[in-house]
N, C-alpha and C positions, 0 to 999 in steps of 0.2 A: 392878795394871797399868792403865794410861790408856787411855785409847779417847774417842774425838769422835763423838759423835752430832750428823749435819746435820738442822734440822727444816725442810723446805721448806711451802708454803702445800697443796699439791695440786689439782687441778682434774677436772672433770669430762669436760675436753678432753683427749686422749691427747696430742698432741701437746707439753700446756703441764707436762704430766709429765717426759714425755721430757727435755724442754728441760732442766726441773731437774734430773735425773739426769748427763744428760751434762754440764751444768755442774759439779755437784759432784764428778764425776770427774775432770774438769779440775784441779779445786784439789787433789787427794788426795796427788799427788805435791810438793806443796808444801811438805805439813806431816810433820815425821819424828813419827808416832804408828803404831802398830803395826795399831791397831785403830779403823777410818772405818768406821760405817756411817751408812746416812740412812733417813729416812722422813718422815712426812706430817702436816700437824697435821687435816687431812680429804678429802675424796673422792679418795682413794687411800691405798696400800697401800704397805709397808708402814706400822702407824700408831706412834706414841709408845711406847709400849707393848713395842710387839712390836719396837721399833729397840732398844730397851734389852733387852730379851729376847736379841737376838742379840749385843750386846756383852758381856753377860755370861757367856753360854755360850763365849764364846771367850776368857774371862779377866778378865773389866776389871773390879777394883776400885776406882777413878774416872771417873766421863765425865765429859767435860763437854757439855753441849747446847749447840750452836751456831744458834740462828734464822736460817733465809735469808728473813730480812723485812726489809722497808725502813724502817718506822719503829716507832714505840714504841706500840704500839695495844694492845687486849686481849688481841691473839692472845700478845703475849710476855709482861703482864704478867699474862696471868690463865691464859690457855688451859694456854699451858705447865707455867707453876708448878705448877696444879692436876695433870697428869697427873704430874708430877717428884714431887708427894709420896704419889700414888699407889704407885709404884715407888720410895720410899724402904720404904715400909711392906711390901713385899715383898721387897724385897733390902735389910735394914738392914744388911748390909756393905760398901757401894755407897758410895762419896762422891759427892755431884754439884754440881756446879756449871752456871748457864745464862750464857752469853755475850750481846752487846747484839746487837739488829738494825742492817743496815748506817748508817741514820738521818742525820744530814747530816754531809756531809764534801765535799771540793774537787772532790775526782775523779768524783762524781757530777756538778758540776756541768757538767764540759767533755764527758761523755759525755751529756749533755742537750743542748747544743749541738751535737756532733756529729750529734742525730736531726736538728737543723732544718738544719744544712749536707749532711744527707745526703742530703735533697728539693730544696735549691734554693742558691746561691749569696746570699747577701742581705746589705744592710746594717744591720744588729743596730737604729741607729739610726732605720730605717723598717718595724720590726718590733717585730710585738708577741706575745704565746708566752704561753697557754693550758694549765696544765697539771691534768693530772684524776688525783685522789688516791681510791683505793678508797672511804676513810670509812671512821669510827666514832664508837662516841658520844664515846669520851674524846679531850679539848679538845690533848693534848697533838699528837694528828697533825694537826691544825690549825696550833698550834704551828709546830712541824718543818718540814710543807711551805711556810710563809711564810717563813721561814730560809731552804730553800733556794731558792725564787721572791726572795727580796733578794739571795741573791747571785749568783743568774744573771743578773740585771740589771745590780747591780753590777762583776760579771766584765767583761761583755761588751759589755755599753750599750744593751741593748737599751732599747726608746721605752718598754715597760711588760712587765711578765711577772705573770700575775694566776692564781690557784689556785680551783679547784672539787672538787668529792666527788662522787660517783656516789651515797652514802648516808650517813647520820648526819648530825653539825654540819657547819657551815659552808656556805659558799653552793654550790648543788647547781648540777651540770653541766648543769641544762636551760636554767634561769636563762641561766646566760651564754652556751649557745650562743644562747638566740635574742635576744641583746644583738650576736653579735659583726657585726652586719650595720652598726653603728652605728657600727663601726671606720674611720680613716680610712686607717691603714695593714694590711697583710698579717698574716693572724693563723697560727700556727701553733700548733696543739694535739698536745697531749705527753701520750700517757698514762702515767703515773707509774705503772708496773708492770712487774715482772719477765719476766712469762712470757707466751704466746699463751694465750688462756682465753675462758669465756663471756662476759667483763669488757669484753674489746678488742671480740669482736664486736659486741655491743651497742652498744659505742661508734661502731666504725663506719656501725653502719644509722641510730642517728639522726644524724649529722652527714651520711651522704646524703639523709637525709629533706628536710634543711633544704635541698638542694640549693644552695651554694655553687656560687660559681665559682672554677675552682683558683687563679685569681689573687687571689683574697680569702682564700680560709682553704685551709690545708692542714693533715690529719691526718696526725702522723708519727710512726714504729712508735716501740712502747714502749721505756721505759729499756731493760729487755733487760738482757743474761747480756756485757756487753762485758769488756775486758779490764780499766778501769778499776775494776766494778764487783767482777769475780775481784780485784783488788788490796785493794782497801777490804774483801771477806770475808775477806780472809787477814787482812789488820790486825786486825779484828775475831776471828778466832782466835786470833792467837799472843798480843793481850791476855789473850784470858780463860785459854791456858793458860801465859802467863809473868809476867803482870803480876796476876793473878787478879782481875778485873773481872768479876762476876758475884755472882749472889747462891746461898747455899746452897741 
């Protein structure tokens, strides 16, 4: 019997839990599988583990693991795998398959511009858009987020659209905030993240630190659980269970 397991990021903020629960409930009715459970790849409950625990008590002789991650970072290509062949070795009747994280595609990109038209009215052409990428050390989500920072530029026209990380490579978010004073046009910074978390606040205290004025830089809420980005996880599902994009 098939069954979907959702692995969401988790946090240590109750709220940015929530979030992803009720997103993923959102999608459930989307997909005809009998058996959806979710869980956590850390600071919350349930874990990897124990999500595959409950699909199999209820039947499922294949899952497939579905990442609700944005890009292709360790979390999908290491964290995961490794707990998957943990629970191969426990359930050797199990087929599994993992799905991709949602990683670049179109409809992310108009739901990025919708955060900067959601703060202000503007001319794409006298703006410039800041966006901050969790980080890791692998080069690939460096990659990815410059993909999608060229094509929201290119979508839209904006004057520049420039990428930073909170941690690991690439150029760190403190760097550029205290560059964007140098700007000549309006800047608007996009935190490239799903959920409400310790991530965002952080982000917010130091951008108030720097004490902008609103008409020079504005902070606007994260990618977020939009509709666009429920489209692009379903894509991302019905690949891995009709097209089988995944790896064993």
């Amino acid at each position: 019997m098939q069954a979907l397991l959702y692995v969401a990021h988790g946090s240590r903020v109750k709220e940015g839990v929530k979030e992803a629960i009720q997103f993923i409930e959102t999608v459930k009715s989307y997909i005809d599988v009998g058996i959806q459970e979710y869980c956590f790849l850390e600071l919350a409950e349930p874990s990897i583990l124990k999500g595959i625990e409950q699909c199999v008590s209820k039947g499922a002789t294949c899952i497939t693991v579905i990442p609700l991650l944005l890009l292709s970072a360790n979390h999908a290509k290491i964290d995961i795998p490794s707990e998957i062949e943990q629970a191969k070795r426990r359930y050797p009747f199990v087929a599994f398959t993992i799905g991709k994280p949602l990683g670049v595609h179109e409809k992310l990109i108009h739901s990025l511009h919708s955060r900067v038209m959601e703060q202000s009215p503007v001319d794409p052409k006298e703006t410039e858009i800041l966006l901050i990428g969790r980080g890791s050390s692998d080069p690939s989500v460096q990659k990815e987020l410059g993909e999608i920072a060229k094509l929201l530029q290119q979508t839209y026209e904006y004057a520049k659209v420039d990428i930073c990380f909170l941690y690991g490579n690439g150029p760190s978010f403190d760097e550029k905030l205290m560059k964007l004073n140098e700007s000549k046009n309006r800047v608007f910074i996009i935190p490239y993240l799903l959920f409400t978390g310790l991530l965002k606040l952080g982000i917010e205290k130091r951008v108030a630190k720097q004490g902008f004025l609103k008409e020079q830089v504005v902070l606007c809420e994260c990618l977020g659980y939009d509709d666009n980005v429920r489209q692009v996880f379903i894509e991302r599902i019905e690949e891995s269970l009709y097209s089988f994009v995944g790896s064993d």
